[in-house]
TITI-202599 format. One record per atom (N, C-alpha, C, CB): x, y, z; residue in one letter. Coordinates in steps of 0.2 Angstrom, whole numbers, padded with zeros to 4 digits, always signed. Each point is the difference from the previous one (the first is absolute). Glycine has a CB too. Layout:
BEGIN
XYZA ...
% end
This chain:
BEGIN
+0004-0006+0000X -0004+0006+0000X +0004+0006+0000X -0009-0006+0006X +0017+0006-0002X +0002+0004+0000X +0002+0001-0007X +0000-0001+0011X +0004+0000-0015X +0004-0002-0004X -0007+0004-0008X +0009-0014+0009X -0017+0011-0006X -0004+0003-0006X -0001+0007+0002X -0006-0009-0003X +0007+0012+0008X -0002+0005+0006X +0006+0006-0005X -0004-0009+0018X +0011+0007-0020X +0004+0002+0000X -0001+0002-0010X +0005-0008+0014X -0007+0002-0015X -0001+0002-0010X -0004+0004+0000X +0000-0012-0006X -0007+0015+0011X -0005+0001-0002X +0003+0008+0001X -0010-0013+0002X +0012+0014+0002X +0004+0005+0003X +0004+0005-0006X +0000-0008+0011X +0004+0002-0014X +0006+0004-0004X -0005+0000-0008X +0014-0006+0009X -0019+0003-0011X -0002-0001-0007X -0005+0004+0002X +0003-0011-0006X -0009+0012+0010X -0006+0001+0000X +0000+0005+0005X -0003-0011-0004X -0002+0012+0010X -0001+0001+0005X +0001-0001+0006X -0004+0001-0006X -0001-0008+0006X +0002-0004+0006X -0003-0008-0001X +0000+0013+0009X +0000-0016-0004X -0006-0007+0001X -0008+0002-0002X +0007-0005+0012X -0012+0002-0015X -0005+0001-0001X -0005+0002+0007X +0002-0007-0012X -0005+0013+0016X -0003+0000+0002X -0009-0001-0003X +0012+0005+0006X -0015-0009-0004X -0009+0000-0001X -0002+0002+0005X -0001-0008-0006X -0005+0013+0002X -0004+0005+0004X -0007-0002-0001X +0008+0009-0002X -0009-0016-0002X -0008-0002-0001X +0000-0004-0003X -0005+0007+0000X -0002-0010+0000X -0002-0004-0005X +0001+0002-0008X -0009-0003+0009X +0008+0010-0009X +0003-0001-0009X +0006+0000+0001X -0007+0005-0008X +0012-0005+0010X +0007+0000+0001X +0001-0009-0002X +0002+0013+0010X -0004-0015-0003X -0001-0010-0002X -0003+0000-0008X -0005-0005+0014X -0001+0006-0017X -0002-0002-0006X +0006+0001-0006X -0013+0003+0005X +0017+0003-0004X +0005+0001-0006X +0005-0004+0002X -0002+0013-0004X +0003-0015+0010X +0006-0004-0001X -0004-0009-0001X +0011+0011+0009X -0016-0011-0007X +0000-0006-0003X -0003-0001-0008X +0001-0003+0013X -0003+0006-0015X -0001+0001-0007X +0007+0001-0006X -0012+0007+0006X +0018-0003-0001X +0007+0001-0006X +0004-0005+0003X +0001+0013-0004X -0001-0021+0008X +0004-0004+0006X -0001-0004-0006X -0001+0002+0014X +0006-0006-0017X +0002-0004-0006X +0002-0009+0003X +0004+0014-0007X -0008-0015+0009X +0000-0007+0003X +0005-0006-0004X -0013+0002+0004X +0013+0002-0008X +0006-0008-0004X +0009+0000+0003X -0009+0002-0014X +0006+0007+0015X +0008+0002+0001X +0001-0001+0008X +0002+0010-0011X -0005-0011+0016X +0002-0002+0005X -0001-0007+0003X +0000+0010+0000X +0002-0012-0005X +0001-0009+0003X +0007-0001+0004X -0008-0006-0011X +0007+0005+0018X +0007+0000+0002X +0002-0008+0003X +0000+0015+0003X +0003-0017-0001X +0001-0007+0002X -0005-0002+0006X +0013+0000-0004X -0015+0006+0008X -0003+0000+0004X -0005+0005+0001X +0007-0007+0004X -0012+0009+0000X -0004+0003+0002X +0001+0006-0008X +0001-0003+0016X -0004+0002-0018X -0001+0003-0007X -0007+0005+0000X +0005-0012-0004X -0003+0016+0000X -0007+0006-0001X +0000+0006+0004X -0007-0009-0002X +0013+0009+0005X -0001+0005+0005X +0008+0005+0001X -0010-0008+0006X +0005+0015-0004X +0007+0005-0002X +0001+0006+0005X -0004-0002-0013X +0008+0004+0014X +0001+0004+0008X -0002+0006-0002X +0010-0004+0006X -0013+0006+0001X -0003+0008-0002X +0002+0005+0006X -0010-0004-0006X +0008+0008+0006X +0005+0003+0006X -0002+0001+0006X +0003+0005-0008X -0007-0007+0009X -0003-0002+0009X +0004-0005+0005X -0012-0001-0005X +0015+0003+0010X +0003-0002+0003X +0001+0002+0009X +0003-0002-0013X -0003-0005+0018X -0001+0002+0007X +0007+0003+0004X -0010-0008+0001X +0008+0013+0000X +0003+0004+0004X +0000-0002+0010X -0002+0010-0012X +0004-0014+0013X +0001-0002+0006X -0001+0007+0006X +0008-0011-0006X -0004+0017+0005X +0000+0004+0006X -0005+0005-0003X +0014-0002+0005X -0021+0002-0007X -0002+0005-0004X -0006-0001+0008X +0003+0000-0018X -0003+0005+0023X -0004-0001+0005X -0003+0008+0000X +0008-0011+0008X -0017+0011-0007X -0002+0006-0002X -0006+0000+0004X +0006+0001-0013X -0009+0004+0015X -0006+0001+0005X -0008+0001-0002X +0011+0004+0006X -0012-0007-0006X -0008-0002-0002X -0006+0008-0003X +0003-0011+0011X +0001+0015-0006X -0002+0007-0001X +0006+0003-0002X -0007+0000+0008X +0003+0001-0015X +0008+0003-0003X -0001+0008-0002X +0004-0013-0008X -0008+0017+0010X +0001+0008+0002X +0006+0002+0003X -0010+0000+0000X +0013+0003-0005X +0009+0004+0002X -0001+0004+0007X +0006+0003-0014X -0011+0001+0012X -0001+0006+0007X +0001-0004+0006X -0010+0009-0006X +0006-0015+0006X +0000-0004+0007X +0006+0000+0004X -0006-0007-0006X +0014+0007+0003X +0005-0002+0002X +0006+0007+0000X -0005-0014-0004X +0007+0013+0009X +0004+0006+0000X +0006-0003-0002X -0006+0008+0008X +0014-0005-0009X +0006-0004-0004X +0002-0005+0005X +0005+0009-0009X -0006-0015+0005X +0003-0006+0002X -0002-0004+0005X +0005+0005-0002X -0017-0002+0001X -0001-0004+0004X -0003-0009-0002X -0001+0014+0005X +0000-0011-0013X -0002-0006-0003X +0003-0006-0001X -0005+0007-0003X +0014-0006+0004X +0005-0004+0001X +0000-0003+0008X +0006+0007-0009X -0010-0006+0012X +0000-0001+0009X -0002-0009+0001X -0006+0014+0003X +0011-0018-0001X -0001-0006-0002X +0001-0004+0008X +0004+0002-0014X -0007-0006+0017X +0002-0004+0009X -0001-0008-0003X -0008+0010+0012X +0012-0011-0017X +0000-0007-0002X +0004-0004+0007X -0001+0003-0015X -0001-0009+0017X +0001-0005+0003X +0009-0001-0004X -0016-0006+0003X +0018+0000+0002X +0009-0001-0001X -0003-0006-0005X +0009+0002+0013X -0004-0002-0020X -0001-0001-0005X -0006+0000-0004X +0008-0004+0006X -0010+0008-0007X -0007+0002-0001X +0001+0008-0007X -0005-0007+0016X +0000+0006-0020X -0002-0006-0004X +0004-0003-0002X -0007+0003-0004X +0005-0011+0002X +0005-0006-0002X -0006+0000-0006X +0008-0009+0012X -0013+0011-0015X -0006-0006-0003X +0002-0007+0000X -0003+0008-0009X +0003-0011+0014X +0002-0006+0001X -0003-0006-0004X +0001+0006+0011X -0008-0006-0013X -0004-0002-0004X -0001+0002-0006X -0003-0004+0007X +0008+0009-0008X -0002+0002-0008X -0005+0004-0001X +0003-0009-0004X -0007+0009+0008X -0007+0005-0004X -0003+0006+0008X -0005-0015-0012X +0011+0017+0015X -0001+0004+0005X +0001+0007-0002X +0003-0009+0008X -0010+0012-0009X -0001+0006-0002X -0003+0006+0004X +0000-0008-0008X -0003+0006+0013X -0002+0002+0005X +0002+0000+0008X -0006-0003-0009X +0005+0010+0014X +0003+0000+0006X -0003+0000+0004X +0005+0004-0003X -0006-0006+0010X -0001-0004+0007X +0003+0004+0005X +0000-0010-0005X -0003+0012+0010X +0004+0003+0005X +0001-0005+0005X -0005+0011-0003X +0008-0012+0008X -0001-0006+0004X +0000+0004+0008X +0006-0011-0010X -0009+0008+0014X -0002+0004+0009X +0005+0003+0002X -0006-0008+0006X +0014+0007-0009X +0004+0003+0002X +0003+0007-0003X +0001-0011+0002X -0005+0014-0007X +0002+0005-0006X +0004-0002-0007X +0001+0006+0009X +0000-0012-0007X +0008+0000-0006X -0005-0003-0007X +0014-0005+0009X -0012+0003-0016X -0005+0001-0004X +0002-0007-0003X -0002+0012-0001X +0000-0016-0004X -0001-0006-0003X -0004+0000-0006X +0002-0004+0010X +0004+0003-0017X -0005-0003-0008X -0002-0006+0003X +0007+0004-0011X -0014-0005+0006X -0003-0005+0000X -0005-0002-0006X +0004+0002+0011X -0006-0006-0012X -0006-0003-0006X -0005+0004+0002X +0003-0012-0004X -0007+0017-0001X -0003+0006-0001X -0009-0004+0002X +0010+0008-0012X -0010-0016+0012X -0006-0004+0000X +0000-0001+0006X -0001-0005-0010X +0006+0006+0014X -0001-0002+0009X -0006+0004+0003X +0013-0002+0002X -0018+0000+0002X -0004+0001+0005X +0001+0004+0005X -0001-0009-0004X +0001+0013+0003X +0004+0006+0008X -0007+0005+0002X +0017+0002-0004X -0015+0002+0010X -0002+0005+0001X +0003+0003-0002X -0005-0002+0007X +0002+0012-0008X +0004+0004-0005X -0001+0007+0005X -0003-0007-0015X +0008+0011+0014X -0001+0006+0002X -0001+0005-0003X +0004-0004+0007X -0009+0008-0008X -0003+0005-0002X +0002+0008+0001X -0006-0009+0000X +0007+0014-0003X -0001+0004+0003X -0001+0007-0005X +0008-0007+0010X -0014+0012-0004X -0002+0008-0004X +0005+0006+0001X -0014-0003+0003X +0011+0003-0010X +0006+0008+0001X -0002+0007-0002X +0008-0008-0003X -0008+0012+0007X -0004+0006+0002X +0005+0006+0000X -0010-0007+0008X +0013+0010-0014X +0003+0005+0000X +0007-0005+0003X -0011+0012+0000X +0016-0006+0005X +0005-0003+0003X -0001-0007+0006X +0006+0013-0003X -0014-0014+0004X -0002-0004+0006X +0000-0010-0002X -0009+0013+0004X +0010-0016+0000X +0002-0006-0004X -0004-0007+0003X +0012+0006-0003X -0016-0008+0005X -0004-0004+0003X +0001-0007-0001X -0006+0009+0001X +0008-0014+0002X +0001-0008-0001X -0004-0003+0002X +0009-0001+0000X -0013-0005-0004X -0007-0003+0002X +0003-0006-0003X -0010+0009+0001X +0010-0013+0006X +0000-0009-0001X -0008-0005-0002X +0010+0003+0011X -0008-0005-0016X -0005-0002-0004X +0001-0009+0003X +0001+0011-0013X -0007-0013+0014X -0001-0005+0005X -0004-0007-0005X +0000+0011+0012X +0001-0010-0019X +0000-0006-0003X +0005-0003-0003X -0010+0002+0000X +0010-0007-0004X +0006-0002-0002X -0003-0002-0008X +0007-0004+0014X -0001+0009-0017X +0000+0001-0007X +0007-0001-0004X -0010+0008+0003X +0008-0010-0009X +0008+0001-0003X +0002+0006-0001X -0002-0007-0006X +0007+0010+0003X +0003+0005-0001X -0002+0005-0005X +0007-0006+0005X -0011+0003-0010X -0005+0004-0006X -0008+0002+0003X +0007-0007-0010X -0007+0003+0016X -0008+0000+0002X -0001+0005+0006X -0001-0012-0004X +0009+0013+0007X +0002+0005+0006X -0001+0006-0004X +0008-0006+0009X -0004+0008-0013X +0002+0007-0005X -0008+0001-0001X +0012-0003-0008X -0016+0000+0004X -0007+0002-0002X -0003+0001+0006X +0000-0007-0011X -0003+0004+0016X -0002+0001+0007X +0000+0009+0002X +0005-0014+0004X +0002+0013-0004X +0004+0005+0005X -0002+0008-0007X +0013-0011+0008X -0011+0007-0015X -0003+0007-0002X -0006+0004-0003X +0008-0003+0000X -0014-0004+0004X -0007+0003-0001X +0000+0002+0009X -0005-0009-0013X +0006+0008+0017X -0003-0001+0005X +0005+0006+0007X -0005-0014-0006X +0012+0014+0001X +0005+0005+0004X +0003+0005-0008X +0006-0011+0014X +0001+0012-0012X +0003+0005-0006X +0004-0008-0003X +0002+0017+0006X +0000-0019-0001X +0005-0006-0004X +0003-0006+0007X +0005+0010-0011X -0002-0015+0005X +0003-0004+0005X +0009+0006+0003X -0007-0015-0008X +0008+0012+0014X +0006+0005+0005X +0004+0001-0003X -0001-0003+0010X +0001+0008-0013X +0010+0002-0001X +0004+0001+0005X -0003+0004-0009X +0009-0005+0014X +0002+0002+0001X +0007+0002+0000X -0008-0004+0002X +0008+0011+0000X +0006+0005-0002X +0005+0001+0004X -0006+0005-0004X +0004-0008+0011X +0007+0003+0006X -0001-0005+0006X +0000+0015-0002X +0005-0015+0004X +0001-0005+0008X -0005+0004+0003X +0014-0004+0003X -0017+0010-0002X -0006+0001+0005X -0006-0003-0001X +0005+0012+0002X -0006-0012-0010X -0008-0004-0002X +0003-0006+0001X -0007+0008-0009X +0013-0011+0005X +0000-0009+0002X -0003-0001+0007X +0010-0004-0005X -0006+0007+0011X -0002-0002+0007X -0009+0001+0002X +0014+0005+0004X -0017-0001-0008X -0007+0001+0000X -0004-0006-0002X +0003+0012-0003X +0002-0014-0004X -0007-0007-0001X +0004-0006+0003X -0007+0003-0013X +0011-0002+0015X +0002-0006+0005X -0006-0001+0007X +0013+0003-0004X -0012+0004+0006X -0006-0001+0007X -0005-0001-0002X +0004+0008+0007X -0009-0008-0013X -0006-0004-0001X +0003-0010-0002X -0008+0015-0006X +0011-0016+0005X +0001-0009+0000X +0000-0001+0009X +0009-0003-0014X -0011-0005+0013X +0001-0004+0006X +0006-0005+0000X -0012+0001+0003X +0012-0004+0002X +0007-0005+0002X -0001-0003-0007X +0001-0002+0014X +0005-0002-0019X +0000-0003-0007X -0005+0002-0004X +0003-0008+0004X -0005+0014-0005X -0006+0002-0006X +0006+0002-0006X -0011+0007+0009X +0007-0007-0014X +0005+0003-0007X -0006-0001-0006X +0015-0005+0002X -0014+0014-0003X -0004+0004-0003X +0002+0002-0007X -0003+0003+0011X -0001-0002-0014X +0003+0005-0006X -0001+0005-0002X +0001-0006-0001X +0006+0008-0002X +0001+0009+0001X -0002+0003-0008X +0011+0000+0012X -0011+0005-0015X +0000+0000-0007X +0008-0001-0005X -0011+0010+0004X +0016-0011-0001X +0005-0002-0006X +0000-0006-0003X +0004+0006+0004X -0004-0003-0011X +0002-0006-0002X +0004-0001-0007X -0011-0003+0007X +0013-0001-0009X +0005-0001-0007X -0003-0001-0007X +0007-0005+0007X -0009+0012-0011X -0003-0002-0005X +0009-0002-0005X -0014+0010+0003X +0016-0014-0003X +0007-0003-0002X -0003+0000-0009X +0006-0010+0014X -0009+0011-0018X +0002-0004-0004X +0000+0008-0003X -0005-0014+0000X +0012+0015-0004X +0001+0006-0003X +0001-0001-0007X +0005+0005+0010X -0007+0002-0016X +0003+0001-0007X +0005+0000+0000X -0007+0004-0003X +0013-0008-0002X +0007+0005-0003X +0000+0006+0001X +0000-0005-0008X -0005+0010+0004X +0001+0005-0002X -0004+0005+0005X +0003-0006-0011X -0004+0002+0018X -0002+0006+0004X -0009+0000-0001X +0013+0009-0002X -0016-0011-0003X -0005+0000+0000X -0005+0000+0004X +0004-0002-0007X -0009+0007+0011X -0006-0001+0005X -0005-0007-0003X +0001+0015+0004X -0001-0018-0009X -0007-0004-0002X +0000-0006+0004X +0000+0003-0011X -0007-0001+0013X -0003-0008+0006X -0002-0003-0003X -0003+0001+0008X +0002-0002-0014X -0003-0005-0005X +0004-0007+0003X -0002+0011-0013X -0001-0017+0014X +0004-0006-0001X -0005-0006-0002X +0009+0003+0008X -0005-0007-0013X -0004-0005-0001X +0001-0005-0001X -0003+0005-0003X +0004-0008+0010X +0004-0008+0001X -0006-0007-0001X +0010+0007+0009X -0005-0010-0011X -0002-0007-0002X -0004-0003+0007X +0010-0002-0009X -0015-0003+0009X -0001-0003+0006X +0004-0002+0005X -0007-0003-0006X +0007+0005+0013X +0005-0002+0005X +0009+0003+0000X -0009-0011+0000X +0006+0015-0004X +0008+0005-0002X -0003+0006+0002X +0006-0004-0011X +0000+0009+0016X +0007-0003+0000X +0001-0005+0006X +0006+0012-0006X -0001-0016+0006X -0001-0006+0003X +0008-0001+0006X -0009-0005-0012X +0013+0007+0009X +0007+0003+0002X +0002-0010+0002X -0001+0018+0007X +0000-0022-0014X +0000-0007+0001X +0006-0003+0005X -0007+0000-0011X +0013+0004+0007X +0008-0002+0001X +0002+0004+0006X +0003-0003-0012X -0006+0008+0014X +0002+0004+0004X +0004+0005-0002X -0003-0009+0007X +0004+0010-0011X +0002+0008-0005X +0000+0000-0007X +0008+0001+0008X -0016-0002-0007X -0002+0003-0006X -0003+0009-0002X -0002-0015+0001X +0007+0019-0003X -0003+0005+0001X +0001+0005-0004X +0001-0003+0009X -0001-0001-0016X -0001+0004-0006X -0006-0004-0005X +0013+0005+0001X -0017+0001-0005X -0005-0005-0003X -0002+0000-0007X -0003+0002+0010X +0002-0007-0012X -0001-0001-0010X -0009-0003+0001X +0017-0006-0007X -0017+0010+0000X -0006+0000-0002X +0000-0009-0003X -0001+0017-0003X -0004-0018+0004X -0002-0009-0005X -0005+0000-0004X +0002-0006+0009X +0002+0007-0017X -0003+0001-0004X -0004-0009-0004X +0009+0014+0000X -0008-0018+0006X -0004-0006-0004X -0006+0000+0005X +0011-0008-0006X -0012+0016+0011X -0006+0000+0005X -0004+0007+0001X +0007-0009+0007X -0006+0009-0014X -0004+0007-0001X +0003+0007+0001X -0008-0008+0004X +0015+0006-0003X +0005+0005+0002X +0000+0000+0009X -0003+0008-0013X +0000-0009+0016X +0000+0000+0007X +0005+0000+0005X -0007-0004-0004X +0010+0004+0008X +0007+0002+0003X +0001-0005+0005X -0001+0013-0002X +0007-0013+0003X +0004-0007+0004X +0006+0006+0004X -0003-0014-0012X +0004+0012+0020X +0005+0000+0003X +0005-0005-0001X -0006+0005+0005X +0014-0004-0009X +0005-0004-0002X +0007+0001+0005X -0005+0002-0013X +0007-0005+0012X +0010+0003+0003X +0002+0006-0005X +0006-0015+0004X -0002+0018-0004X +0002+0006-0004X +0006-0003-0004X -0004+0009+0007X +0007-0015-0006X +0006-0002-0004X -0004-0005-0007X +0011-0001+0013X -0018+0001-0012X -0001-0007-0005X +0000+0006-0007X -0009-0012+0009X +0012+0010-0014X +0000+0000-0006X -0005+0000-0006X +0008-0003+0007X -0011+0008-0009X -0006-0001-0002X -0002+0009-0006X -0004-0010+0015X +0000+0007-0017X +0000+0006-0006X -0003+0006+0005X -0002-0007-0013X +0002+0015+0011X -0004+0006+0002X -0003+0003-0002X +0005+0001+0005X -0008+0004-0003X -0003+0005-0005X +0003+0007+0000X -0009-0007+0002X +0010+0011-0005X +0003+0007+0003X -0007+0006-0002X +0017-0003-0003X -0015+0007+0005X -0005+0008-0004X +0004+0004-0001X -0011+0001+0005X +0008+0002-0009X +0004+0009-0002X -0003+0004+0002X +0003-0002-0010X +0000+0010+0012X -0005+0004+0003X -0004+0001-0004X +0006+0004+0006X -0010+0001-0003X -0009+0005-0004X +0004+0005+0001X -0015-0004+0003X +0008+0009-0002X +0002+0006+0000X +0003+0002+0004X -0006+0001-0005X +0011+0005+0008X +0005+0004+0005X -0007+0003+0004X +0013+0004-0008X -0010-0007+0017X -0003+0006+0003X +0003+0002+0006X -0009-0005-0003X +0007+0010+0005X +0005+0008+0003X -0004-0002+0008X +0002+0014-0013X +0003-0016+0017X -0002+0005+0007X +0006+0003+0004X -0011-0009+0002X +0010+0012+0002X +0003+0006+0004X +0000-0004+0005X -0003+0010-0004X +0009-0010+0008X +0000-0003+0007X +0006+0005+0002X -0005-0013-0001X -0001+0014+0010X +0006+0006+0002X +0006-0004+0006X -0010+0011-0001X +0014-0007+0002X +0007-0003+0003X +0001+0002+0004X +0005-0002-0007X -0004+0001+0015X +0003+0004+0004X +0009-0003+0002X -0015+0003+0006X +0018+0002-0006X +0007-0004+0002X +0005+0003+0008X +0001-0002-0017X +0002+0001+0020X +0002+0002+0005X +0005+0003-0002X -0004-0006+0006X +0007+0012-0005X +0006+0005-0003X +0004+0002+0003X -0005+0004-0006X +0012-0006+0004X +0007+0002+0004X +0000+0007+0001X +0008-0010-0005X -0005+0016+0009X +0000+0004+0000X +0004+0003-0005X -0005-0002+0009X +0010-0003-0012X +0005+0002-0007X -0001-0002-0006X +0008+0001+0008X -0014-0003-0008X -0004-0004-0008X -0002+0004-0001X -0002-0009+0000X +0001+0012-0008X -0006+0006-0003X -0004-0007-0001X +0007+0012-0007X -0013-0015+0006X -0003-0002-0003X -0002+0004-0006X -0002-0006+0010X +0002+0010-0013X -0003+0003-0005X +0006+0002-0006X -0009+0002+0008X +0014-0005-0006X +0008+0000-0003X -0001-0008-0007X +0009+0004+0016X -0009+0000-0025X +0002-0007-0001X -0001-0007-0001X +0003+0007+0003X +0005-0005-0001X +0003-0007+0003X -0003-0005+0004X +0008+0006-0002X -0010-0001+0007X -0003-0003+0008X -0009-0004-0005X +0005+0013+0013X -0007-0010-0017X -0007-0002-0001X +0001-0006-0003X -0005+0010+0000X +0011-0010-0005X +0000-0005-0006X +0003-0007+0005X +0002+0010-0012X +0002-0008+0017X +0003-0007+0005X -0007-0004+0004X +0013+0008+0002X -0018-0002+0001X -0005-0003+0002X -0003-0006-0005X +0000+0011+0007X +0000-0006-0014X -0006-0005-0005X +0005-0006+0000X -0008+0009-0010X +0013-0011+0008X +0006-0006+0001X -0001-0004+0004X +0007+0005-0001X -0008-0002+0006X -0001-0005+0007X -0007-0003-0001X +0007+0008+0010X -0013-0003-0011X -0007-0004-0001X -0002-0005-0003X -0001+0009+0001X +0008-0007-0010X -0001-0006-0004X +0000-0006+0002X +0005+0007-0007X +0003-0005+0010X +0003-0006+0002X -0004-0004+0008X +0012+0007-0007X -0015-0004+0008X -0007-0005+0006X -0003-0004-0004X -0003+0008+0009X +0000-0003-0014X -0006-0002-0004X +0002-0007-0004X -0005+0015-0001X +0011-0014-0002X +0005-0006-0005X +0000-0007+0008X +0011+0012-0013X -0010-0011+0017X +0001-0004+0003X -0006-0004+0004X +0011+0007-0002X -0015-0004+0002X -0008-0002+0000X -0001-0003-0007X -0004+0011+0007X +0007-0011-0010X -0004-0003-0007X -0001+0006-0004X -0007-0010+0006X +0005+0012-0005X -0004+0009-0005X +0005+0002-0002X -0011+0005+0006X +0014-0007-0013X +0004+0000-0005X -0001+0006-0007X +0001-0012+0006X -0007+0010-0007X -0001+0001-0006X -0009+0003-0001X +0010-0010-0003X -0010+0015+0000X -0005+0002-0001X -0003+0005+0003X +0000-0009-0004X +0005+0013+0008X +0000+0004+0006X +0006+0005-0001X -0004-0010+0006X +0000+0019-0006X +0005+0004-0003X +0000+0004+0008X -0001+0000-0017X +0004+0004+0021X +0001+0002+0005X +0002+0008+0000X +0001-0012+0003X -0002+0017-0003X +0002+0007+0000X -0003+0004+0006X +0000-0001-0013X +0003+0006+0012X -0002+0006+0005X -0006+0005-0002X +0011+0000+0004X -0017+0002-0002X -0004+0005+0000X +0002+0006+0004X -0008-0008-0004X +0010+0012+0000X +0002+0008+0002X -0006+0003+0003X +0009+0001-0010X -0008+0003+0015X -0006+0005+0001X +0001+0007-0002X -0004-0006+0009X -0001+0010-0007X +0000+0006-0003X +0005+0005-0001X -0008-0003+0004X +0010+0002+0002X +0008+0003+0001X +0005-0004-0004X -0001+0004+0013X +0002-0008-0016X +0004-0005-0003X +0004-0003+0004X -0001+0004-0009X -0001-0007+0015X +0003-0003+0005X -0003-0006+0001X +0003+0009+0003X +0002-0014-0003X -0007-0007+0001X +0000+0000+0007X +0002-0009-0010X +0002+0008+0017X +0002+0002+0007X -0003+0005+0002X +0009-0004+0000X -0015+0003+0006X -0001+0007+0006X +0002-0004+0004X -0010+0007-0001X +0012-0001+0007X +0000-0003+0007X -0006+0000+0003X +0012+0003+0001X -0012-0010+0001X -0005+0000+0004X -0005+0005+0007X +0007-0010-0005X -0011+0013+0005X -0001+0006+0005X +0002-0003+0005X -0011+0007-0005X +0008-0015+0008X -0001-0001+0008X +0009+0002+0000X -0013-0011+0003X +0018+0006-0010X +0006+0002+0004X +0003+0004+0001X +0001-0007-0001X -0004+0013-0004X +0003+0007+0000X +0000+0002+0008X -0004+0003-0013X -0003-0003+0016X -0002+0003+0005X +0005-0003+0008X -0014+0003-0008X +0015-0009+0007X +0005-0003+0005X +0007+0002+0000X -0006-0009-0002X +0008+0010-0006X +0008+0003+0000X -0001+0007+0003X +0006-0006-0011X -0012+0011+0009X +0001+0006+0003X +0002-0002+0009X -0010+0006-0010X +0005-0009+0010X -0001+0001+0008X +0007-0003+0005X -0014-0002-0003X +0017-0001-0001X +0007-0002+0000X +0004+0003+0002X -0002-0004-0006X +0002+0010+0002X +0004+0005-0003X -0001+0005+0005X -0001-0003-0012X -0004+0003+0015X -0001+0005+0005X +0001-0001+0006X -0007+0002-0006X +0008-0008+0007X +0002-0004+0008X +0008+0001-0002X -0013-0011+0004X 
% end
């Protein structure tokens, strides 16, 4: 997979992401069955979906929610997550605070909780549901299943469990990512797929002798792909804040052109190679750098003491 991940890059775009059912119809309508007969598992061709083991994300996915760094806030247990069984996607709190992946189908109690401007309320839900059945509950019935942001709220839903209770909380691992960064939930797996059979199976090909349908594979098996070319160019703006030495011009140049360097170079090492152009937007003054007011007003006050 890697190895197609890599042609599709340097000839094309990237791995074929699908976004729908007509996306499935054209590839299995132009999928030339004669030409993939292979000694084994035949008819099938990588695409760019693939699981991301550390992809852990909070059920309530409103940015305002979280102030910096709070959505990274994590009390996993010692060794924890392992996905021990392959298909642990879902989090657990246990009487003690500390946290635990587990299979998304388990049976638990869940904790809930409303949120009222900065006010934050936790409500222990006292039947025992899976983890798709807590989420829905909690967001007809509260704002959502708990997110938790800091050691003051863990210790909060800790005090609602009893001796050996384990609950669950809203994180969980939406692991299966595009190549090319793509948001599409679209999926369209084969019966009892993805199955993670071998226990690292965590790239996936389409099965074009099953309707095109998708299969979790190992990433070393050998096998035809699909690639895309881009459409049309689209523009967005994203703003930057950066911390400033007091002997850097940010607005020097050199200084700007080293920053984009470095960004490339994250972005290249993420994968996002290709099809990705990165510049500055000048403002009015033709400056791309302000200083920030809050930190202006700190160095004054600095200055004064």
């Amino acid at each position: 997979m890697t190895e197609a991940q890599s042609y599709c890059r340097e000839q094309y775009t990237d791995l074929a992401t699908i976004h729908s059912m007509k996306d499935v119809d054209i590839l299995n309508n132009v999928a030339n069955l004669s030409r993939m007969v292979y000694s084994e598992d035949s008819y099938r061709a990588w695409i760019g979906l693939y699981d991301d083991l550390d992809s852990w994300r909070w059920s309530l996915s409103n940015t305002s929610f979280y102030k910096y760094g709070e959505k990274e806030f994590r009390r996993w247990a010692s060794g924890e997550p392992n996905n021990e069984k392959g298909n642990e996607r879902c989090t657990q709190i246990y009487h003690d605070g500390r946290w635990n992946d587990v299979n998304c189908d388990t049976p638990l109690k869940a904790v809930c909780f409303d949120v009222q401007g900065p006010n934050v309320t936790f409500v222990l839900i006292n039947i025992s549901l899976s983890w798709p059945e807590a989420q829905s509950y909690c967001r007809e019935h509260h704002t959502d299943l708990a997110s938790v942001r800091t050691m003051a709220e863990n210790q909060r839903v800790k005090e609602l469990l009893g001796p050996g209770e384990e609950v669950w909380i809203g994180l969980f691992r939406e692991s299966w990512k595009w190549s090319d960064g793509s948001n599409s939930s679209f999926r369209y797996w084969s019966l009892y797929e993805p199955n993670n059979y071998y226990g690292n199976e965590m790239c996936v090909m389409a099965d074009f002798g099953n309707s095109g349908k998708w299969e979790d594979w190992s990433c070393d098996k050998k096998t035809a792909f699909i690639c895309y070319r881009d459409g049309p160019v689209s523009q967005k703006v994203i703003n930057v804040r950066l911390k400033k030495s007091s002997s850097l011009d940010l607005n020097d140049p050199a200084v700007t052109e080293d920053i984009l360097k470095k960004l490339r170079r994250r972005l290249k090492d993420q994968g996002v190679n290709k099809g990705v152009r990165l510049s500055w937007k000048k403002q009015a003054d033709g400056k791309v750098f302000h200083r920030d007011d809050g930190e202006a007003k700190k160095r004054r006050k600095k200055d004064e003491l």
